[in-house]
C-alpha positions as CSV (number, residue, x, y, z in Angstrom):
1,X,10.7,13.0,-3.2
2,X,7.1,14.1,-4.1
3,X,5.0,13.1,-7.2
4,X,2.3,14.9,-8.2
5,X,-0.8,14.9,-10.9
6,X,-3.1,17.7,-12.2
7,X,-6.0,15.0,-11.6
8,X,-7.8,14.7,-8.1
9,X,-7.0,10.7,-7.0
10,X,-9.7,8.5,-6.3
11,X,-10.5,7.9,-3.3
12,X,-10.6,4.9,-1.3
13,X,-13.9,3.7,-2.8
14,X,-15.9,3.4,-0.1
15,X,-19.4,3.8,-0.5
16,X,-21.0,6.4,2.3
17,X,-23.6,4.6,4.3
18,X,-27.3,5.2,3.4
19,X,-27.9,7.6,6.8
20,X,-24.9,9.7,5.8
21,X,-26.3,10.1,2.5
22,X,-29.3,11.7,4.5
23,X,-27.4,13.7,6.7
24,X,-25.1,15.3,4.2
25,X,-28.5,15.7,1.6
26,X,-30.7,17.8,5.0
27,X,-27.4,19.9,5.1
28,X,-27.9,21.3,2.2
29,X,-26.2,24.7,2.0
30,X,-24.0,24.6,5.1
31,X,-22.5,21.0,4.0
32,X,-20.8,23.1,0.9
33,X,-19.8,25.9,2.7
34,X,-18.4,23.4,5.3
35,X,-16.3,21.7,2.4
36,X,-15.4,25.3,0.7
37,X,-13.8,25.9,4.3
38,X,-12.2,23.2,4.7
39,X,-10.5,23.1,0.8
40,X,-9.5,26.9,2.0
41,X,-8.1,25.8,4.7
42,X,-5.8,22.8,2.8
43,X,-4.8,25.3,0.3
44,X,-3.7,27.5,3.3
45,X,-1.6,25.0,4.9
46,X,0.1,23.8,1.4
47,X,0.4,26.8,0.5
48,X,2.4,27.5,4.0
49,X,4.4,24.5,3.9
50,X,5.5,25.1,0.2
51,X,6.7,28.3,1.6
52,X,9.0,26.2,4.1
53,X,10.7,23.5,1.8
54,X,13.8,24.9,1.9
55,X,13.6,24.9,5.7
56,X,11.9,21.5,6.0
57,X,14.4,19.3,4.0
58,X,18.1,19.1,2.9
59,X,16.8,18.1,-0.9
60,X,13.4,17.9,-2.7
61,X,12.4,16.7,-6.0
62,X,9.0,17.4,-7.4
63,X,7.8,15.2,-10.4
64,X,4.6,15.7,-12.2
65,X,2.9,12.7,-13.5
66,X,0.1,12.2,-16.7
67,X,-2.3,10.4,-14.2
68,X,-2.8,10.1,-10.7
69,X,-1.1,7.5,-8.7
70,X,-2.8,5.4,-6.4
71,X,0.0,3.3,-4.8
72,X,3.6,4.4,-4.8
73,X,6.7,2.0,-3.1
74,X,10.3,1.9,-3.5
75,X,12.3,-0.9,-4.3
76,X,15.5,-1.9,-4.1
77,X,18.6,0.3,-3.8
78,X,20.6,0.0,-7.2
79,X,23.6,1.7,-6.6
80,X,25.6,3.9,-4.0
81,X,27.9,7.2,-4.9
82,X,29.6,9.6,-3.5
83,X,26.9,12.5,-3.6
84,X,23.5,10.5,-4.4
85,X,21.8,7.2,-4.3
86,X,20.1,5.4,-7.4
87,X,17.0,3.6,-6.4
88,X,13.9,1.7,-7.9
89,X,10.3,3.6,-7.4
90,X,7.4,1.4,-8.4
91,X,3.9,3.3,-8.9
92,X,0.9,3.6,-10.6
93,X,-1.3,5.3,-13.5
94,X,-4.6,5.4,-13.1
95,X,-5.8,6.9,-16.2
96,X,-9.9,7.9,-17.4
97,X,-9.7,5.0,-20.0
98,X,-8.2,7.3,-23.1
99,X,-4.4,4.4,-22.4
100,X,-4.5,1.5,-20.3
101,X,-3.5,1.6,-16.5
102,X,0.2,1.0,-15.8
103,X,2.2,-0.3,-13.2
104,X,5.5,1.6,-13.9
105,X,9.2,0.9,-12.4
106,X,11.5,3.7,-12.5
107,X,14.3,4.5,-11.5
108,X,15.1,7.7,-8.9
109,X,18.5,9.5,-8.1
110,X,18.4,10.2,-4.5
111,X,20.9,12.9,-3.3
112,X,22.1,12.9,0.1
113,X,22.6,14.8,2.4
114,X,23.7,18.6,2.3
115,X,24.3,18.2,-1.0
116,X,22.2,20.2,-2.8
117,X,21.9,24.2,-2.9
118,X,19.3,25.9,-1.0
119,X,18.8,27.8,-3.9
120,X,17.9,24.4,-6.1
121,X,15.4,23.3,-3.5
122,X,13.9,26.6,-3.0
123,X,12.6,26.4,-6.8
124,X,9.8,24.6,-6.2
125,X,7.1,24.0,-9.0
126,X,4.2,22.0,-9.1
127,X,4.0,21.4,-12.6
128,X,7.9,20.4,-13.2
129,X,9.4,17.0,-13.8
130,X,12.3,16.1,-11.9
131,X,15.1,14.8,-13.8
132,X,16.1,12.9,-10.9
133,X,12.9,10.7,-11.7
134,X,13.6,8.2,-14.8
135,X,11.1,5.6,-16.3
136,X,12.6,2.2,-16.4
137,X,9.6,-0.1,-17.6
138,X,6.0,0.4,-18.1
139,X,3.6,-2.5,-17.7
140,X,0.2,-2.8,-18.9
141,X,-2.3,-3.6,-16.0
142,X,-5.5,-5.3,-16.1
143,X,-7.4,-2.7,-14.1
144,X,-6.3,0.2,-12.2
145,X,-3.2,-0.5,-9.3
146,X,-4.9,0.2,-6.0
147,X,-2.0,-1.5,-4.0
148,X,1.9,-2.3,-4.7
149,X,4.0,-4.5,-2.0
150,X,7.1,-5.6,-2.9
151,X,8.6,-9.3,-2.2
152,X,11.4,-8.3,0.8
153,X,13.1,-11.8,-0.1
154,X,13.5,-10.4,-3.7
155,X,11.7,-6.7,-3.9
156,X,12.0,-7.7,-8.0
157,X,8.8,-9.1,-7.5
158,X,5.7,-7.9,-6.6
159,X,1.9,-7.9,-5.8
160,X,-0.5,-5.9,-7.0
161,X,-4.5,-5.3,-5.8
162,X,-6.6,-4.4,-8.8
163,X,-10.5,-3.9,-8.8
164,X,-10.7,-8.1,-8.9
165,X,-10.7,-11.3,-6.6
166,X,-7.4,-12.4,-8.1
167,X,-3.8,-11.0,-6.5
168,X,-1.3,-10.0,-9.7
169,X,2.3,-11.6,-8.6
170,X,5.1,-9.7,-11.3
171,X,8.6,-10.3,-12.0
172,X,9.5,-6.5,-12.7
173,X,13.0,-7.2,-14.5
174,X,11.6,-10.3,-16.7
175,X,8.5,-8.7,-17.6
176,X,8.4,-6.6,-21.1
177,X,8.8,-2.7,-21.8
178,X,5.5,-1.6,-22.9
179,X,3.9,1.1,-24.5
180,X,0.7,2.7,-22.9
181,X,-1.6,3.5,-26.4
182,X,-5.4,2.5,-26.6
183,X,-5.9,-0.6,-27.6
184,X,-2.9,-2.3,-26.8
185,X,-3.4,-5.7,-24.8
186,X,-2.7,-6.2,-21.0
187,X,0.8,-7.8,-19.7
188,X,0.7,-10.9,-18.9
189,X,0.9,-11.5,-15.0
190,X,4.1,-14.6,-14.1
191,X,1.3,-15.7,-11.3
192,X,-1.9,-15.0,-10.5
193,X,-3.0,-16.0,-7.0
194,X,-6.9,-16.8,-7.1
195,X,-9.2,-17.9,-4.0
196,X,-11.3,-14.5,-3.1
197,X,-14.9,-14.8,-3.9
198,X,-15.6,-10.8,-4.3
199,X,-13.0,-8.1,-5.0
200,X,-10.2,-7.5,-3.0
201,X,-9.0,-3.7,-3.5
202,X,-7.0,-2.6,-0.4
203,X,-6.0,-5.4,2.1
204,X,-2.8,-6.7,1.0
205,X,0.6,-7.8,2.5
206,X,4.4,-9.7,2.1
207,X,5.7,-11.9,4.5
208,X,9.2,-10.4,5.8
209,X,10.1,-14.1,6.8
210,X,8.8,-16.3,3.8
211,X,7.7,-15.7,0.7
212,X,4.1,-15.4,1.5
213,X,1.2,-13.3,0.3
214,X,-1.6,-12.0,2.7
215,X,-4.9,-10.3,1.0
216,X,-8.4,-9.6,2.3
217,X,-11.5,-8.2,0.5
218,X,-15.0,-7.7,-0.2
219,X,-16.3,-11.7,0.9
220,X,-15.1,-11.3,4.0
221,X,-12.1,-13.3,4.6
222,X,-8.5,-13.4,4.8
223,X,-6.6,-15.6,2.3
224,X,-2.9,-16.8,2.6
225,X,-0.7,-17.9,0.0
226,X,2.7,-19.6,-0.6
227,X,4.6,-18.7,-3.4
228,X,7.7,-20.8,-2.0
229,X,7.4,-23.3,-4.7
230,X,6.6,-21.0,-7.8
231,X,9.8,-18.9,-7.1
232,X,13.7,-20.3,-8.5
233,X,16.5,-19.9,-5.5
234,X,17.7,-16.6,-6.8
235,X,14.6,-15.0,-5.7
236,X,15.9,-15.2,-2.4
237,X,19.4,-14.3,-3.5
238,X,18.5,-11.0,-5.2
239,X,23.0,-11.0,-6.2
240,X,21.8,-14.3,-8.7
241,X,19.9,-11.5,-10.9
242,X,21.0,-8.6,-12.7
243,X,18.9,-6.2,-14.4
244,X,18.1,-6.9,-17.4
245,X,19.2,-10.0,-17.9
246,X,16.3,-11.9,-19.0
247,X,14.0,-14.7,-17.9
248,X,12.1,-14.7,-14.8
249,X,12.8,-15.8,-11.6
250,X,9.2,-17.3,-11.4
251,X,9.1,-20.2,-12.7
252,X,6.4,-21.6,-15.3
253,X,6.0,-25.0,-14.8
254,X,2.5,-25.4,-14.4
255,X,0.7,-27.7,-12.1
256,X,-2.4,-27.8,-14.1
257,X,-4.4,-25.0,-12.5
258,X,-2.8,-22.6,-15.3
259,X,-4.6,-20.3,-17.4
260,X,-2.7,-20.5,-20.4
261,X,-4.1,-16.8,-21.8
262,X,-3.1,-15.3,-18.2
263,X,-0.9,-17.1,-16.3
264,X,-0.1,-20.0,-14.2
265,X,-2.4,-19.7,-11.3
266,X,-2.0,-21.2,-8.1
267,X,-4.6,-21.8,-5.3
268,X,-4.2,-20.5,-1.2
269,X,-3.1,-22.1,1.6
270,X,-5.6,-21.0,3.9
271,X,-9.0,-18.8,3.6
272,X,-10.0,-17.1,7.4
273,X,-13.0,-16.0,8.2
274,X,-14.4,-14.2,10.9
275,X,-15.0,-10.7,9.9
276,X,-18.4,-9.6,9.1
277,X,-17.8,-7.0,6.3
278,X,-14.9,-6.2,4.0
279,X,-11.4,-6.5,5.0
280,X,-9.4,-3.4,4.6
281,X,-5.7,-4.2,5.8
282,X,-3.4,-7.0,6.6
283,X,-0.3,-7.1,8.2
284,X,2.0,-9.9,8.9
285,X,3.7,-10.3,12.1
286,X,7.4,-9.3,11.9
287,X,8.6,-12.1,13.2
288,X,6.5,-15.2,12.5
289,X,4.9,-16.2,8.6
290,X,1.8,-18.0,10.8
291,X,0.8,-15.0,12.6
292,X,-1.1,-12.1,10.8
293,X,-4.0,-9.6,11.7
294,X,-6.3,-7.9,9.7
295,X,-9.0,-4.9,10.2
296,X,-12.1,-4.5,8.5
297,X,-15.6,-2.6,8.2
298,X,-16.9,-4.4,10.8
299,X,-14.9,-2.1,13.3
300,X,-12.8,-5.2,14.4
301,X,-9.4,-6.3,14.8
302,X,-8.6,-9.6,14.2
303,X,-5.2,-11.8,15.2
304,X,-5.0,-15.1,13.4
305,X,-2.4,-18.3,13.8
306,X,-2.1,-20.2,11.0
307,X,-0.8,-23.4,13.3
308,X,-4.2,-23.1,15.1
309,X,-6.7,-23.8,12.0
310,X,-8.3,-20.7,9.9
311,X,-10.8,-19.5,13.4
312,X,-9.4,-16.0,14.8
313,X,-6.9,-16.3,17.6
314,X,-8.0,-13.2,19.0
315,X,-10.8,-11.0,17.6
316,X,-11.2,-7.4,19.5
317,X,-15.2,-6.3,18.7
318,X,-14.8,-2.8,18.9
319,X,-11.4,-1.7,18.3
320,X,-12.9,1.9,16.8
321,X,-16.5,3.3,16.5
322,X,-16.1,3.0,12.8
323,X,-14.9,1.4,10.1
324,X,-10.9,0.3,10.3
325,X,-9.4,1.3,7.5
326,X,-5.7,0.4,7.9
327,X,-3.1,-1.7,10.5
328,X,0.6,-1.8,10.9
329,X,2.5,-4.4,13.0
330,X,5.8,-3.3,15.0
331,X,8.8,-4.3,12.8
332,X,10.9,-3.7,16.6
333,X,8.0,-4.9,19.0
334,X,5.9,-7.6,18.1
335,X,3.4,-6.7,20.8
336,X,2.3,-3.7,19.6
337,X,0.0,-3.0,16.7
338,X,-1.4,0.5,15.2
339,X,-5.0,0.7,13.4
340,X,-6.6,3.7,12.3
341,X,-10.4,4.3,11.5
342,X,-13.2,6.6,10.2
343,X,-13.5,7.7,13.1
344,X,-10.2,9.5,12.9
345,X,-8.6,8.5,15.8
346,X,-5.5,5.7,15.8
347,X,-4.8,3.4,18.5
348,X,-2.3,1.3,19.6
349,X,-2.5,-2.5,20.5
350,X,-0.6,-4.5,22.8
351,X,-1.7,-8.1,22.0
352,X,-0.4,-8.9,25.9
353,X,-3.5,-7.2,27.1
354,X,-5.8,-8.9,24.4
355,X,-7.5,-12.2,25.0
356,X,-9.6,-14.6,23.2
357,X,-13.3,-13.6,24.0
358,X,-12.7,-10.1,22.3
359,X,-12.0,-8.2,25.2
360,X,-9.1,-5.3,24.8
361,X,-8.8,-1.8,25.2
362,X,-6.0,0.2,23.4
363,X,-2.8,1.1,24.8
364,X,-2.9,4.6,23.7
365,X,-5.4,6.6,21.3
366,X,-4.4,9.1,19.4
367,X,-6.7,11.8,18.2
368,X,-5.4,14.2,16.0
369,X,-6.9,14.1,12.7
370,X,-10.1,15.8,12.0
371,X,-11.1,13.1,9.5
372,X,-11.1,9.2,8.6
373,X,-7.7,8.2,9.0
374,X,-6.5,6.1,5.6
375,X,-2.9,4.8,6.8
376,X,-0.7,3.9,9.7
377,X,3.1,2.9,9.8
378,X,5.7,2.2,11.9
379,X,9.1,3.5,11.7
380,X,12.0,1.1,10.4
381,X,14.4,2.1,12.4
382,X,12.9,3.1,15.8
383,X,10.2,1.1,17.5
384,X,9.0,4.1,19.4
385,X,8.2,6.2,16.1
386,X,5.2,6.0,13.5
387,X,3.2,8.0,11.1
388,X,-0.6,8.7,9.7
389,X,-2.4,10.1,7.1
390,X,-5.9,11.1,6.9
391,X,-8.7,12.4,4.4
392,X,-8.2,15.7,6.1
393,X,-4.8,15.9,3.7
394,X,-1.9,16.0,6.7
395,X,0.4,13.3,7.5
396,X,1.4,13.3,11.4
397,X,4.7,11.8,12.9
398,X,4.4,10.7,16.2
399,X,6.7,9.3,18.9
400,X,10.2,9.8,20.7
C-alpha cells in the first residue's frame, strides 16, 4: 500500500553545514539547473514505474492524505479471511498549523495474493483515496510526529518523537477519538518519558525482548528506559485486550514524578554518553535488552552494554565520511549491523571484527545511492536480505 499527500514532506531537519552553504551560494546558476535535472529525472523514473504497477505487484492501493506524513508503521494484524487481511496502520499528519498535528490509527484491508484484477490495479491515481484505508482514531499531538515504534510485547502501545526532549508513550485503544479543528487542546500522553536535555527528533527504538524504550538526540546521549513497571500484565498478553474496550493498559498510579496536566512521567534507567554530536538512530540488539548501538553526526558507531556501566563498549571513529543518519541490527544475525550516511554509501558491521579502541572496517559497502542515505532495514524473514532509502527518492533491495 502507498499513501500519498499533495504537500512536499519535510525533510529530515538537518541544518547544511556553514561550507556547504558557501559552496551551493558560488554555484549559483549551475546548482539550479543541477537540481532541475535531477527533479526531471525523479519524475522520469516515477513516471516509469507508475507505468509498471500492474507488472510490479499482485495488488496496490493508493490513498491520498490532507497532510504529509512523516512516520508511517503497521500494527498489529486484526483479523484473517479468506481473500484479505484487516490490519492496523499508525501514521502521522503534519499539518502548516491551520488543525493540530495527529497521530492517527487506522485500519487497512490488505488483499492477498492474486486476488485482485489486473485491471483494478492498473487504475492507478494519485489523487484517489483507497477505500481499503479506514480511520479508526485520531489523536491530537503535541508537535509534529517525526517517529512512530510500536511496543512488539503489545504493538497497542506506542512511542512517538516530537520536536521535544520528552518521548510520548500512548495506549492507542484507551486513548480518545478526537477531532482535528483549531483550537482544540492536545491528548493527553498515558507516560511521558523525560531525561534528554535538548530535543530528540529521530533516534528512537523498542526493545523486542522487554519492554524498553531506547532514544537519542540533540545533547548527545543515549537514554534508556523501563516501562516494565508502568505497564498491567495484559500488555504482554495482547489476547487480555479487545478493541475498544476501555481503560488503558498503562497504569496511572503515580510515583510522584507525575505531571498532573500531562501525564505521569517517569525518569530513565540509564543516560550514555560518548558521541560528540546529535544522535540520529538506535537500535536494540535482537537478542539482548542490555545491548544497543546508536549512530550519530559525529560519523560514529557506537555499541553499548548496559551490564558494563553507561561508557561505550565499542565506539568505531569513522564508520562513514559523514554524518550517520540511520542503523539497523540483524533480527537473524546478531553480528551484523547496517548504517547508512550522507555520504550515500551503507555498510555493513560485523561486531566480531570490531574492538574496543575504535578500530573496524566494514564488512561490505554498498554504494548505490547518489545521495545521503535516510534509512536502512533488515528483512524479517531472511537474514541475508535488507533495504535503503535515500534523498535521491529510490528505495534499493539488496541481498540473496
Amino acid at each position: 500500500m502507498e499513501a500519498s499527500a499533495p504537500q512536499v514532506p519535510k525533510k529530515r531537519g538537518r541544518k547544511p553545514k556553514p561550507k556547504e552553504d558557501q559552496q551551493q551560494q558560488s554555484a549559483g546558476p549551475k546548482m539550479k539547473e543541477g537540481k532541475k535535472a535531477h527533479q526531471q529525472s525523479v519524475d522520469d523514473k516515477y513516471t516509469q514505474w507508475k507505468s509498471l504497477v500492474p507488472v510490479l505487484y499482485d495488488w496496490l492501493a493508493n490513498h491520498n492524505l490532507v497532510w504529509p506524513s512523516l512516520s508511517c508503521r503497521w500494527g498489529p494484524q486484526l483479523e484473517q479471511a479468506t481473500y484479505k487481511n484487516r490490519q492496523r496502520l499508525y501514521l502521522s499528519e503534519q499539518t502548516d498549523g491551520s488543525v493540530p498535528n495527529t497521530l492517527v490509527i487506522a485500519n487497512c484491508e490488505v488483499v492477498k495474493s492474486r486476488v485482485a484484477a489486473a485491471e483494478h490495479i492498473s487504475q492507478f491515481n494519485e489523487e484517489a483515496r483507497s477505500p481499503f484505508v479506514k480511520k479508526y482514531k485520531t489523536i491530537i499531538h503535541p508537535g509534529e510526529v517525526n517517529r512512530i515504534r510500536e511496543l512488539p510485547q503489545n504493538s497497542k502501545i506506542v512511542a512517538t518523537h516530537t520536536d521535544s526532549p520528552d518521548v510520548l508513550i500512548w495506549d492507542v485503544e484507551a486513548q480518545p477519538n478526537r477531532h482535528a479543528v483549531l483550537g482544540a487542546t492536545n491528548s493527553r500522553p498515558d507516560l511521558i518519558l523525560t531525561g534528554h536535555q535538548d530535543n530528540a527528533e529521530f533516534a528512537l527504538a523498542m526493545c523486542p525482548i522487554e519492554p524498553y524504550v531506547l532514544s537519542g538526540g540533540k545533547d548527545k546521549s543515549v537514554v534508556l528506559w523501563s516501562i516494565q513497571d508502568h505497564i498491567t500484565s495484559s500488555a504482554t498478553d495482547p489476547a487480555t485486550k479487545s478493541p475498544g474496550s476501555g481503560g488503558s493498559i498503562i497504569k496511572k498510579a503515580g510515583d510522584g514524578n507525575d505531571k498532573a496536566t500531562d501525564g505521569p512521567s517517569i525518569r530513565p534507567r540509564g543516560i550514555y554518553r560518548g558521541h560528540e554530536d546529535t544522535v540520529e538512530d538506535v537500535a536494540f540488539c535482537p537478542s539482548s535488552a542490555q545491548e544497543f548501538c546508536s549512530v550519530g553526526d559525529d560519523s560514529c558507531l557506537i555499541l553499548w552494554d548496559a551490564r558494563g556501566g553507561t561508557n561505550p563498549a565499542i565506539k568505531v571513529e569513522k564508520a562513514h565520511n559523514a554524518d550517520l543518519h540511520c542503523v539497523d541490527w540483524n533480527p537473524h544475525d546478531d553480528n551484523l549491523i547496517l548504517t547508512g550516511s550522507a555520504d550515500t554509501s551503507v555498510c555493513m558491521f560485523d561486531r566480531r571484527n570490531l574492538t574496543s579502541n575504535g578500530v573496524g572496517s566494514p564488512v561490505y559497502k554498498f554504494e548505490g545511492h547518489k545521495a545521503a542515505v535516510l534509512c536502512v532495514q533488515w528483512s524479517p524473514d531472511k537474514a541475508s536480505v535488507f533495504g535503503s532509502s535515500a534523498e535521491d527518492g529510490l528505495f534499493k533491495h539488496l541481498g540473496s
